[in-house]
C-alpha positions in Angstrom: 7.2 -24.9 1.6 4.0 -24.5 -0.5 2.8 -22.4 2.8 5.2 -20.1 2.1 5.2 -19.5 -1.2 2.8 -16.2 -0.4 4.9 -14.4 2.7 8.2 -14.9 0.5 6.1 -13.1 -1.8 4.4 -10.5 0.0 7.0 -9.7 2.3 9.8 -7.9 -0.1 7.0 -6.0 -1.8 5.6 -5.0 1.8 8.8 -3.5 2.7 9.7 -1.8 -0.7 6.2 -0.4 -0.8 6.8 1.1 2.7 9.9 2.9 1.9 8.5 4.3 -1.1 5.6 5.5 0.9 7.7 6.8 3.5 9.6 8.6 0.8 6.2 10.0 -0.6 6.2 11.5 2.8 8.8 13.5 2.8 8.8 14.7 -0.7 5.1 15.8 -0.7 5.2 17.3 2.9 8.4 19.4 1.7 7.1 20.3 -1.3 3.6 21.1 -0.1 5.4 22.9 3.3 7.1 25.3 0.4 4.2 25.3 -1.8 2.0 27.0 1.2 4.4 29.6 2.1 4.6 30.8 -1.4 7.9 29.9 -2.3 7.0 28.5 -6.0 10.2 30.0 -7.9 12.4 27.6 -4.7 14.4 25.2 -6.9 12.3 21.8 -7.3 8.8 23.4 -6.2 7.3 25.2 -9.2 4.0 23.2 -10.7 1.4 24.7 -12.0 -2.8 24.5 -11.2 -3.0 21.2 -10.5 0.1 20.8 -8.2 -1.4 21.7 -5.0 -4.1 19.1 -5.5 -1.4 16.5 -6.4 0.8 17.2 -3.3 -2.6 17.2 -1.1 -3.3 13.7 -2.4 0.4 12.7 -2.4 0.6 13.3 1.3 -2.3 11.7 2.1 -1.4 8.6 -0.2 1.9 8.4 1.6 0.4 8.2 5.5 -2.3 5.6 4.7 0.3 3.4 2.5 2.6 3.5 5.3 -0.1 2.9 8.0 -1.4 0.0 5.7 2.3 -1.3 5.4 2.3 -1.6 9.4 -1.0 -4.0 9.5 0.4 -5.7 6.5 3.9 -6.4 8.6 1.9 -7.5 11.2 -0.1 -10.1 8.9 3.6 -11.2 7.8 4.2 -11.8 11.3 1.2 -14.1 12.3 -0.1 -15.2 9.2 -3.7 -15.9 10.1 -7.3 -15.3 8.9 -7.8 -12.4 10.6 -4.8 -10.3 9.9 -5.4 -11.6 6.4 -8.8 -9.5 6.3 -7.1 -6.7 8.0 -4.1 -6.3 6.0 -6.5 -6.6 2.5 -9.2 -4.4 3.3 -6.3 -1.4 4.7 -4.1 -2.0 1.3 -7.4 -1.9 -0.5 -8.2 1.8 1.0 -4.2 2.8 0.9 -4.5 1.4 -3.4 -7.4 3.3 -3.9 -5.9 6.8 -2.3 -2.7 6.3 -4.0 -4.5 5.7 -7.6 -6.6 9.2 -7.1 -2.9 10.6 -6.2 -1.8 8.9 -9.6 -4.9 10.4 -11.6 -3.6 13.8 -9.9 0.0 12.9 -11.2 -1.4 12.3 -14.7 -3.3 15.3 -14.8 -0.3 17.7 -13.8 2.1 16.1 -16.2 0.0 16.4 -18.8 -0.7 20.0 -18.3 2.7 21.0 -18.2 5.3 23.6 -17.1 7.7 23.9 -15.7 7.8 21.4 -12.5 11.1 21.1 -10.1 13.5 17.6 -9.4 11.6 17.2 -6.5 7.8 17.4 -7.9 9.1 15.1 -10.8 10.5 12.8 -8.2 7.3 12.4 -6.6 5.3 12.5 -9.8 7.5 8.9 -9.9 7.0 7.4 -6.9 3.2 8.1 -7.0 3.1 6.2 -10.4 5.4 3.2 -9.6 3.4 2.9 -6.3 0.1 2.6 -7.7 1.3 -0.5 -9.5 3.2 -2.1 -6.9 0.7 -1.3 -4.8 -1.9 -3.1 -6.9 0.4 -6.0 -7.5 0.4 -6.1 -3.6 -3.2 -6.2 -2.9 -3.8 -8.8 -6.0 -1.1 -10.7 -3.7 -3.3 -10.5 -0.6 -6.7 -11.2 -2.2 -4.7 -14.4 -4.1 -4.3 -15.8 -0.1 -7.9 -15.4 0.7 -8.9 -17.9 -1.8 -5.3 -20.3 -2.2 -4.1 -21.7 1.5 -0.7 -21.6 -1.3 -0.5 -17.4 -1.4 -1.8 -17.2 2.4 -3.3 -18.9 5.1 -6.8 -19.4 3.4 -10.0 -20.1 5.1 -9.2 -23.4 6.7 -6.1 -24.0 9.1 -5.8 -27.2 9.4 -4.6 -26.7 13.1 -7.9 -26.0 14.2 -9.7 -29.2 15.3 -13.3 -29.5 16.4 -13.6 -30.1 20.2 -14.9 -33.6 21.4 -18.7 -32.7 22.4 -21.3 -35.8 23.3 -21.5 -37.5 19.9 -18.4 -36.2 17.8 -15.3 -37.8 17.6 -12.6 -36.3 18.8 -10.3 -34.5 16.6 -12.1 -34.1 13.4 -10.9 -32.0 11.1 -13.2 -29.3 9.6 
């Protein structure tokens, strides 16, 4: 049970995180798609200077959370050292994108204007993501140094082969 205690963890988070992301998706890529061809007065589109900056950032947030997400699913899956490293260092990069995204965020709020449903929407997700997010790689890091949040450093599987002189089956 105390094996587990991470992956019971990680695992809800993993997949909320990735349906925000793939929601980021489609509210930043509609909203930039409308932005480019010059529809600013569409309902929900609007902004002001810093909102094609945001939605740039957004959009690129939202494919390397979701990318991230996948490597993180398949750490969930086999639970070992190495897809431990993986998962962490691709969250790390996906945390990092998504927290420029939420400095954009902050910045357009706080200028103002008037800024459609959909931009405000998005304004949302970006922020609740870069603390879930962060609460997600905290949650992976935590299993790199406790075999209780992950698999740790030693499995205690892995036994050291009998060579001339050991004894067979000692544990590392």
């Amino acid at each position: 049970m105390a094996q587990t205690v991470g992956r019971n963890l990680a695992a809800p988070l993993l997949f909320l995180n990735f349906i925000m992301y793939i929601i980021v998706i489609g509210f930043a890529s509609w909203n930039l798609n409308h932005f480019i061809n010059g529809q600013t007065n569409y309902p929900g589109v609007a902004g002001n200077g810093a909102t094609f900056y945001f939605l740039v950032f957004a959009i690129l947030a939202g494919v390397v959370g979701a990318a991230s997400k996948l490597v993180g699913a398949n750490h969930i899956r086999s639970w070992t050292n190495d897809s431990l490293a993986a998962a962490a260092a691709s969250s790390i990069v996906a945390w990092a994108i998504t927290a420029l995204a939420f400095g954009v965020a902050c910045k357009e709020i706080a200028i103002g204007g008037h800024r459609g449903w959909r931009l405000r929407v998005l304004e949302a997700f970006i922020i609740i993501l870069a603390f879930t997010q962060l609460l997600y790689v905290l949650l992976l890091h935590a299993g790199m140094f406790s075999s209780k949040y992950g698999p740790g450093y030693r499995d205690p599987d892995y036994v050291v082969g009998g060579g001339p002189g050991e004894v067979k089956g000692t544990r590392i």
